[in-house]
FISE-389050 format. One line per 5 residues: number of its first residue (from 0); their letters; for each residue x, y, z of N, C-alpha, C, O, CB. Coordinates in nm, 2 decimals, decimal comma. Glycine has a CB too. Layout:
REM FISE-389050
NUM> a> X Y Z X Y Z X Y Z X Y Z X Y Z  ...
This chain:
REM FISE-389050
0> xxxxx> -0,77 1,65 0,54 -0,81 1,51 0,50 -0,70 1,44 0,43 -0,71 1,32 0,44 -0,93 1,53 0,40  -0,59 1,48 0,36 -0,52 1,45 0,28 -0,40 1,40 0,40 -0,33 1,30 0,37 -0,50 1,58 0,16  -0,38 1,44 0,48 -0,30 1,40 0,59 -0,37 1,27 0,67 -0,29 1,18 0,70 -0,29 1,52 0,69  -0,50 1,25 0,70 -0,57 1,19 0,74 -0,56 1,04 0,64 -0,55 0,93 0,69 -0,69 1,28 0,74  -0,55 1,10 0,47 -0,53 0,91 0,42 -0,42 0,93 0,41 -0,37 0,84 0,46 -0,59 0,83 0,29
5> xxxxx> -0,36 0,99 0,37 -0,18 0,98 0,37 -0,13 0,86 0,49 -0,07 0,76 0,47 -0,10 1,16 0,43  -0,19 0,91 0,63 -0,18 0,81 0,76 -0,27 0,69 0,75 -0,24 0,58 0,81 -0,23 0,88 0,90  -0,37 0,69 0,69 -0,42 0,56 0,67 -0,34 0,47 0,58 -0,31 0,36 0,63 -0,55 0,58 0,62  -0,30 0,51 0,44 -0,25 0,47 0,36 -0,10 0,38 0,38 -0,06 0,27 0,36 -0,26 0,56 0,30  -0,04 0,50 0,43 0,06 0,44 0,48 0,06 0,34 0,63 0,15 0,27 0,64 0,14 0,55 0,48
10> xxxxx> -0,02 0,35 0,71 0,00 0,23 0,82 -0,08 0,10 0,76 -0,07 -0,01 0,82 -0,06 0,28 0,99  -0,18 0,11 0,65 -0,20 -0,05 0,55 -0,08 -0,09 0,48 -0,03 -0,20 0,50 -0,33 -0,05 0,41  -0,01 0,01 0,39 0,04 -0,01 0,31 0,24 -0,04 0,36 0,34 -0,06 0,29 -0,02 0,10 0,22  0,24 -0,02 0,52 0,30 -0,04 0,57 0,30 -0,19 0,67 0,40 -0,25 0,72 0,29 0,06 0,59  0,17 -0,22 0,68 0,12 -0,33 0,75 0,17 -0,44 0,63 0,25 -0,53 0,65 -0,05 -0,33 0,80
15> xxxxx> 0,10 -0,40 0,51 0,15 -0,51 0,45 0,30 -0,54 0,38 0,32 -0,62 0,29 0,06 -0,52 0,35  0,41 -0,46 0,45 0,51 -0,47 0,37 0,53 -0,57 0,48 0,56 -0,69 0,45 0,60 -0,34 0,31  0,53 -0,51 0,65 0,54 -0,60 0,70 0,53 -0,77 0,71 0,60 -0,87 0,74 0,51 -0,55 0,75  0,39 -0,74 0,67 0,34 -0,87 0,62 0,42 -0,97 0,57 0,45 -1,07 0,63 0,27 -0,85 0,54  0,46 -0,93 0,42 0,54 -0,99 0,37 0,68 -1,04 0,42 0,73 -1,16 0,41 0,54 -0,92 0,30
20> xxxxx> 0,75 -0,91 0,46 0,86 -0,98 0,52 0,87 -1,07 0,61 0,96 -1,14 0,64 0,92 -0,91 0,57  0,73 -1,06 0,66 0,77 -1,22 0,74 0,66 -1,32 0,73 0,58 -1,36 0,82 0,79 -1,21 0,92  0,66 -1,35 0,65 0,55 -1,43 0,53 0,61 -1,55 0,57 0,52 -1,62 0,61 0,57 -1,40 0,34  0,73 -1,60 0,59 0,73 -1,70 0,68 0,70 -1,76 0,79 0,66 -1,87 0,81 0,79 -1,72 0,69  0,72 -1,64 0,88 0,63 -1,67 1,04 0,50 -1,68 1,05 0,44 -1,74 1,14 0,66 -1,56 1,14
25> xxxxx> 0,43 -1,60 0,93 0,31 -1,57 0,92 0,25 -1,69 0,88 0,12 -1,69 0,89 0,29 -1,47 0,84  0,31 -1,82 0,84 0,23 -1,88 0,80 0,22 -2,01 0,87 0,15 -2,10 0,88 0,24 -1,89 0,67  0,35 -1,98 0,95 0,38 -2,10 1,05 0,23 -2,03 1,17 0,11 -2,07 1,17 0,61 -2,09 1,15  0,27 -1,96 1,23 0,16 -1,91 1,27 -0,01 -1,92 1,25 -0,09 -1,93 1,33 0,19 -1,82 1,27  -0,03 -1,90 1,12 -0,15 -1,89 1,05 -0,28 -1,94 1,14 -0,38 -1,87 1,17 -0,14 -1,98 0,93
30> xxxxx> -0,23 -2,12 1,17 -0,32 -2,22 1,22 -0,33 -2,17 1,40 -0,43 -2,21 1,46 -0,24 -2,39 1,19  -0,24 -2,11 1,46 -0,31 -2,05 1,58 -0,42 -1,95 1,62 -0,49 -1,92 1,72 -0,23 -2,01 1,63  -0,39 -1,89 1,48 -0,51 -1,78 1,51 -0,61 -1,80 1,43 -0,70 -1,72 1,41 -0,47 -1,62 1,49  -0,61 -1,97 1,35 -0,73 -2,02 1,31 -0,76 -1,99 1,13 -0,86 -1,99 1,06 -0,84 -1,96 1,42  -0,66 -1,97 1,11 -0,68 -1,94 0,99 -0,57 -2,08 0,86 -0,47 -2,15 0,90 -0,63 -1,74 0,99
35> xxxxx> -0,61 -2,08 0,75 -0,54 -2,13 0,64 -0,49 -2,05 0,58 -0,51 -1,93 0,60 -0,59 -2,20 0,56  -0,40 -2,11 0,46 -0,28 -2,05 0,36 -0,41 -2,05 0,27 -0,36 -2,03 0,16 -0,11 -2,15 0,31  -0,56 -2,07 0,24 -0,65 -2,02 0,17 -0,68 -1,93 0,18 -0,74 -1,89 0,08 -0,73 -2,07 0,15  -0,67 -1,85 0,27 -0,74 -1,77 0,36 -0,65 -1,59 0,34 -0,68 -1,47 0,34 -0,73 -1,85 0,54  -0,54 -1,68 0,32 -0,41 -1,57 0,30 -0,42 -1,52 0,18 -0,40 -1,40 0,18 -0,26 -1,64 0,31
40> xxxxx> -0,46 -1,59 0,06 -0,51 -1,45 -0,08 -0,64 -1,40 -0,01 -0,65 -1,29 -0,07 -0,57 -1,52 -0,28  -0,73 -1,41 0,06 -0,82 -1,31 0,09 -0,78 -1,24 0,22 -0,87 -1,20 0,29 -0,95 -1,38 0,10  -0,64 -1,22 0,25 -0,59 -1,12 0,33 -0,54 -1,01 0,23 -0,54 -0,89 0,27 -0,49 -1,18 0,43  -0,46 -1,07 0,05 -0,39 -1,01 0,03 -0,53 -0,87 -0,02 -0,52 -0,75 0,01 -0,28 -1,08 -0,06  -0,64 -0,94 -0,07 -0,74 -0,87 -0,08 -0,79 -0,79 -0,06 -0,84 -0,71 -0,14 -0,79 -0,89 -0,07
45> xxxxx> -0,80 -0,80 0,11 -0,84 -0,70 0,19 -0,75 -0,59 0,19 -0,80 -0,47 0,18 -0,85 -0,75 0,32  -0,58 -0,62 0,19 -0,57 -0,51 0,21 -0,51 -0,41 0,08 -0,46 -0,30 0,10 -0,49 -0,53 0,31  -0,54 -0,48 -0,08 -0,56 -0,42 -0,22 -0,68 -0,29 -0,19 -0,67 -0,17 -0,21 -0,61 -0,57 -0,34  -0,80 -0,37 -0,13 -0,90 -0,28 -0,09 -0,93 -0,18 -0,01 -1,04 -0,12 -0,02 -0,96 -0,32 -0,07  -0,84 -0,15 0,09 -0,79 -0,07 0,18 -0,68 0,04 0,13 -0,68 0,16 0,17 -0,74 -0,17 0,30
50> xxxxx> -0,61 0,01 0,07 -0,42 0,04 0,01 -0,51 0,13 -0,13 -0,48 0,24 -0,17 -0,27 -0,19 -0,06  -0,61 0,07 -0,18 -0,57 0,17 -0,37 -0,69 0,28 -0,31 -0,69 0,38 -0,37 -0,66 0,05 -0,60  -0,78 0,29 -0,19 -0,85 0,43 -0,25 -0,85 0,51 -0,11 -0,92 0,60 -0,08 -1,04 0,41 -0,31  -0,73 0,45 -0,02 -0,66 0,58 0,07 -0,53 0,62 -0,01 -0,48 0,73 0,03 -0,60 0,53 0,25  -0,49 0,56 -0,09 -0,35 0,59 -0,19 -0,40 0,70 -0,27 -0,35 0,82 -0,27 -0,30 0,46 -0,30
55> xxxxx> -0,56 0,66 -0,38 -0,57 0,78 -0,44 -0,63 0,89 -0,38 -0,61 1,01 -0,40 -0,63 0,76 -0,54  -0,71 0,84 -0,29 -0,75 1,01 -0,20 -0,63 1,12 -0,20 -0,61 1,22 -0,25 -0,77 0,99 -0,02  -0,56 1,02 -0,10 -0,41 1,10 -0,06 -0,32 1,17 -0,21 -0,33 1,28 -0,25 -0,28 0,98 0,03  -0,29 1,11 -0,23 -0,20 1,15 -0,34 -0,29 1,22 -0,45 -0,23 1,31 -0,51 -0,13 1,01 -0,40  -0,37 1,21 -0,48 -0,48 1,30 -0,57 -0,48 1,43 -0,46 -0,41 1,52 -0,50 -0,67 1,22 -0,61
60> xxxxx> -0,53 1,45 -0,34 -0,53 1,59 -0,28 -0,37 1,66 -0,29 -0,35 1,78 -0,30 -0,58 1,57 -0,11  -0,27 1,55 -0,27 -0,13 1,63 -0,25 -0,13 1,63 -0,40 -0,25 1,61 -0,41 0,02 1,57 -0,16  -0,10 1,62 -0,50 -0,06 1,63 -0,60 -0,15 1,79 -0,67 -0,10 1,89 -0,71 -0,09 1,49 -0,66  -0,26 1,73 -0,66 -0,33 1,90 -0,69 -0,28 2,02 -0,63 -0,29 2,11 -0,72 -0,47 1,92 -0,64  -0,24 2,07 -0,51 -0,17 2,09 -0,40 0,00 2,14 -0,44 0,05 2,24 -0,48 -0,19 1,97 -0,31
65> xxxxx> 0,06 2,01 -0,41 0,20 2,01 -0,44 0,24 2,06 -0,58 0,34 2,14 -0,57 0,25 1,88 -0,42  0,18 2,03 -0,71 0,17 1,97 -0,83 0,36 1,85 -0,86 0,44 1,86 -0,95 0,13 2,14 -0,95  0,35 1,80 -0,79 0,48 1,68 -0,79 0,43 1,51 -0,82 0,42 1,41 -0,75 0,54 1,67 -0,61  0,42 1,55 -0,93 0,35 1,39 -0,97 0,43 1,31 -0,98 0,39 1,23 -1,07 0,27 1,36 -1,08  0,58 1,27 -0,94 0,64 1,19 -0,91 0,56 1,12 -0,80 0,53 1,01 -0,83 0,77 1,23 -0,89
70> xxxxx> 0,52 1,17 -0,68 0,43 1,10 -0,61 0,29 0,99 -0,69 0,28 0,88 -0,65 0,37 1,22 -0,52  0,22 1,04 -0,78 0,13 1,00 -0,82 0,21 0,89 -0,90 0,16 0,77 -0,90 0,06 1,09 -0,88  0,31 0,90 -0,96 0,38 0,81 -1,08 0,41 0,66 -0,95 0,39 0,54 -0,97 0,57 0,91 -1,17  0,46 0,70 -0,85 0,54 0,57 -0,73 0,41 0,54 -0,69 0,39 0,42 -0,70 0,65 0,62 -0,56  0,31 0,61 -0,66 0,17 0,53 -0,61 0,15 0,43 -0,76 0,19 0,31 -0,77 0,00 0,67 -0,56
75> xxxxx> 0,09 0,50 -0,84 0,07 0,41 -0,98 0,15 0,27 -0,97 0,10 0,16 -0,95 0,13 0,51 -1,12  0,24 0,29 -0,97 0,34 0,20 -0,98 0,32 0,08 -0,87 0,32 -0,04 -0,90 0,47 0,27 -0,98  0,31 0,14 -0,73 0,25 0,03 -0,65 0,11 -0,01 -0,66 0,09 -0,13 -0,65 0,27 0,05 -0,52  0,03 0,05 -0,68 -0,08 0,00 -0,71 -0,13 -0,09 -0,85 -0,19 -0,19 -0,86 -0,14 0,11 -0,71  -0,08 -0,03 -0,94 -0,05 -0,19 -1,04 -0,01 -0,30 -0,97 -0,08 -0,40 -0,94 0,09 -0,18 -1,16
80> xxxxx> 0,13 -0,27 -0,93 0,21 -0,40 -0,87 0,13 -0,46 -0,77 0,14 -0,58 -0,78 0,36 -0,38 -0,80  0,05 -0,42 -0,66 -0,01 -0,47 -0,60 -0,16 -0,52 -0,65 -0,22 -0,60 -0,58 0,00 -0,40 -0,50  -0,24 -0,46 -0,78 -0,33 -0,54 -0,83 -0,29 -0,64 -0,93 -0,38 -0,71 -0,97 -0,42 -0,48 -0,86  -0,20 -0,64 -0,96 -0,12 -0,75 -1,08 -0,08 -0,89 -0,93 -0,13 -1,00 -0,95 0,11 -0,64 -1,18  -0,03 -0,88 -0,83 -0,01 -0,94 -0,76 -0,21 -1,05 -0,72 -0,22 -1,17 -0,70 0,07 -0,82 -0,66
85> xxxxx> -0,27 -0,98 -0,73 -0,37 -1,02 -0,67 -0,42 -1,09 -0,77 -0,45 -1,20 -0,74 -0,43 -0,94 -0,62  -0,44 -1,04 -0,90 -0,48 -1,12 -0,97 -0,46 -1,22 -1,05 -0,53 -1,30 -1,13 -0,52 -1,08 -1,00  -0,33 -1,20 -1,01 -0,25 -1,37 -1,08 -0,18 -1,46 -0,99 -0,10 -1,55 -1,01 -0,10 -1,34 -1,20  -0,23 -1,41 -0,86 -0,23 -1,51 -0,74 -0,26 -1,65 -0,79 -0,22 -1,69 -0,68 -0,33 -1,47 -0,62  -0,31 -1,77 -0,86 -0,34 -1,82 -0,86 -0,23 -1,90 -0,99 -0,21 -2,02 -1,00 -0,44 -1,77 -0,84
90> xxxxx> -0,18 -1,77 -1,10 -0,11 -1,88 -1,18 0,08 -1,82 -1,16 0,17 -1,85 -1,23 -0,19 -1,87 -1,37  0,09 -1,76 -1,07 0,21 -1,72 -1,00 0,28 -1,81 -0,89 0,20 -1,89 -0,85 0,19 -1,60 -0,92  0,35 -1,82 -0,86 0,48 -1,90 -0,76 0,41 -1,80 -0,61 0,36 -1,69 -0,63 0,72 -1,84 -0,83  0,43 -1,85 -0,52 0,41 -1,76 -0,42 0,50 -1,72 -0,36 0,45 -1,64 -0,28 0,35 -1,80 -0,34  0,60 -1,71 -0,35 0,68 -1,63 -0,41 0,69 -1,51 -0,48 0,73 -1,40 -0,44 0,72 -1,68 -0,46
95> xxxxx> 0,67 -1,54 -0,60 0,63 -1,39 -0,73 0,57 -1,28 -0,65 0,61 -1,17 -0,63 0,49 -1,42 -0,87  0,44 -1,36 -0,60 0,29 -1,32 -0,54 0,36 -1,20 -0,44 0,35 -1,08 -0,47 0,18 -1,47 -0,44  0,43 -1,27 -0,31 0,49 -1,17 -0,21 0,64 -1,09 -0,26 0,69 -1,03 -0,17 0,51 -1,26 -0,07  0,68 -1,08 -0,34 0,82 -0,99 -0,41 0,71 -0,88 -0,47 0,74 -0,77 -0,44 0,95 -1,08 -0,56  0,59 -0,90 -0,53 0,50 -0,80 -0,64 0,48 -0,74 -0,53 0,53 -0,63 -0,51 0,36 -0,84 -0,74
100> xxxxx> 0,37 -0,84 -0,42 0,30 -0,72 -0,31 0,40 -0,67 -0,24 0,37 -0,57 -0,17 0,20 -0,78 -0,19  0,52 -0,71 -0,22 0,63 -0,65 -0,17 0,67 -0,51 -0,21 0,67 -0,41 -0,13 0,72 -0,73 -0,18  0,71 -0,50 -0,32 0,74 -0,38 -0,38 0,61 -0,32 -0,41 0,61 -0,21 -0,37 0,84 -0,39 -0,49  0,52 -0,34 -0,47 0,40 -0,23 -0,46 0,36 -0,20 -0,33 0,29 -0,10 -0,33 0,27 -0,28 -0,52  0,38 -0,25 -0,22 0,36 -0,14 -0,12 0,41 -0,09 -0,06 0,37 -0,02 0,04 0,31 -0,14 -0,05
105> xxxxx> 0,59 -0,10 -0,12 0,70 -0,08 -0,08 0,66 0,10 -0,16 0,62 0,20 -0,10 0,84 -0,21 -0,14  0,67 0,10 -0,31 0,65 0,19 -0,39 0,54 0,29 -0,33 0,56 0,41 -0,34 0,64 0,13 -0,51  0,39 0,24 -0,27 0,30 0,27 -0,19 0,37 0,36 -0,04 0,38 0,48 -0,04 0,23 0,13 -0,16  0,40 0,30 0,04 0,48 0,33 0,14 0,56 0,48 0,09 0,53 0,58 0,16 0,57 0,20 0,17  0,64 0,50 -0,02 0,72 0,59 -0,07 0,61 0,71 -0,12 0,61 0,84 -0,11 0,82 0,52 -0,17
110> xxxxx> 0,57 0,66 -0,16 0,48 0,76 -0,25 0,42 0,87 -0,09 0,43 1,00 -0,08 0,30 0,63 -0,34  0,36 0,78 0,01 0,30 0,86 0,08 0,40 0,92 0,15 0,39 1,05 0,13 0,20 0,80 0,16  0,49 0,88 0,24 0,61 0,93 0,27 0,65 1,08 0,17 0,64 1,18 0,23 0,71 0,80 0,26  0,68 1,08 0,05 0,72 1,23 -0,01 0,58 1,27 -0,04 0,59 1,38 -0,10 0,83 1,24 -0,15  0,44 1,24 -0,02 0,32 1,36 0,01 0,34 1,38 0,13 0,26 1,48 0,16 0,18 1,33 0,00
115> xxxxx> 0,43 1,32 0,23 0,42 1,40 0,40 0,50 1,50 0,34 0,46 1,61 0,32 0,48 1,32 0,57  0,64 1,43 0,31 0,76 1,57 0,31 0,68 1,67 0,23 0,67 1,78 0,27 0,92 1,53 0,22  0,64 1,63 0,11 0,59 1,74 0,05 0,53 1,86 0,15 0,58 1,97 0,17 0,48 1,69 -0,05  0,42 1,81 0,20 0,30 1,87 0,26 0,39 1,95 0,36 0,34 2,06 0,39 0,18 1,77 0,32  0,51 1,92 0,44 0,59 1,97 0,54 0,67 2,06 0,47 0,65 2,17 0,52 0,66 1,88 0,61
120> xxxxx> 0,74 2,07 0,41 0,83 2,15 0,28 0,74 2,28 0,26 0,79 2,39 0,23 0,85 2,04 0,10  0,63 2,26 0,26 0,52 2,38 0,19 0,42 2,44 0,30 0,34 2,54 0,29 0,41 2,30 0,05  0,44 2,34 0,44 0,38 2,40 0,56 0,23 2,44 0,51 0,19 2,55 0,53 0,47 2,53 0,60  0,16 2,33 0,45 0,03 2,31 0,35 -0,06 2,29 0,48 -0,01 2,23 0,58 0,02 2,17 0,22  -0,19 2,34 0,47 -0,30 2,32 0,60 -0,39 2,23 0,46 -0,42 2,31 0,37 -0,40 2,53 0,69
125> xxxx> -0,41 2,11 0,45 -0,46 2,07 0,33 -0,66 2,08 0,41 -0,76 2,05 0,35 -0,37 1,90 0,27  -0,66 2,11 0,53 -0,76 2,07 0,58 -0,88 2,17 0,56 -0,99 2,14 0,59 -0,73 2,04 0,72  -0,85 2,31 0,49 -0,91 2,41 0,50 -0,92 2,41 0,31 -0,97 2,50 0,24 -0,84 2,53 0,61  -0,89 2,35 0,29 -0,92 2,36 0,11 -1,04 2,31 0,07 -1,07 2,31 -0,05 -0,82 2,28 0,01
């Protein structure tokens, strides 16, 4: 299971880094696939809501496991940054908004990445625990 959100986690929390980086094209684009730049904080939303409870699944099973809570400390860390991002969407630069969500799922992204290595380093079957 712990492999299972680890891969979830990281292909949201990877989607949205993407995201960001091209936060320019994305918005030139926006109006073809029918959407507004209103519409774009209830994307960042969606994927706050997707990103914090495949992060803590994952990283709570490896950490019990591994006991390497440097992982837990880089998830933490993007998960603030990515709900600080969301909720001051409104009195932030948009700008701010995408550098915060940037590096919190940058820090996200990392986090899950050393629960893979971990879990490979230790040749862990997390599936039978």
């Amino acid at each position: 299971m712990q492999k299972l959100f680890d891969t979830i986690g990281l292909t949201i929390s990877g989607t949205c880094v993407m995201h960001c980086l091209f936060a320019p094209v994305t918005l030139i684009l926006l109006p073809v696939f029918g959407l507004t730049v209103s519409q774009e904080e209830v994307l960042h939303e969606i994927f706050l809501y997707l990103i914090v409870p495949s992060a803590i699944i994952a990283i709570t099973m490896g950490c019990r496991k591994h006991k390497d809570y440097s992982v837990a400390a880089l998830a933490s860390i993007g998960i603030i940054l990515l709900v600080y991002a969301v909720i001051t969407h409104d009195t932030n630069t948009e700008q701010t908004v995408e550098v915060l969500t940037l590096f919190g799922s940058a820090f996200v992204v990392i986090s899950h990445l050393r629960n893979f290595s971990l879990c490979r380093q230790n040749n862990c079957n997390h599936d039978h625990n």
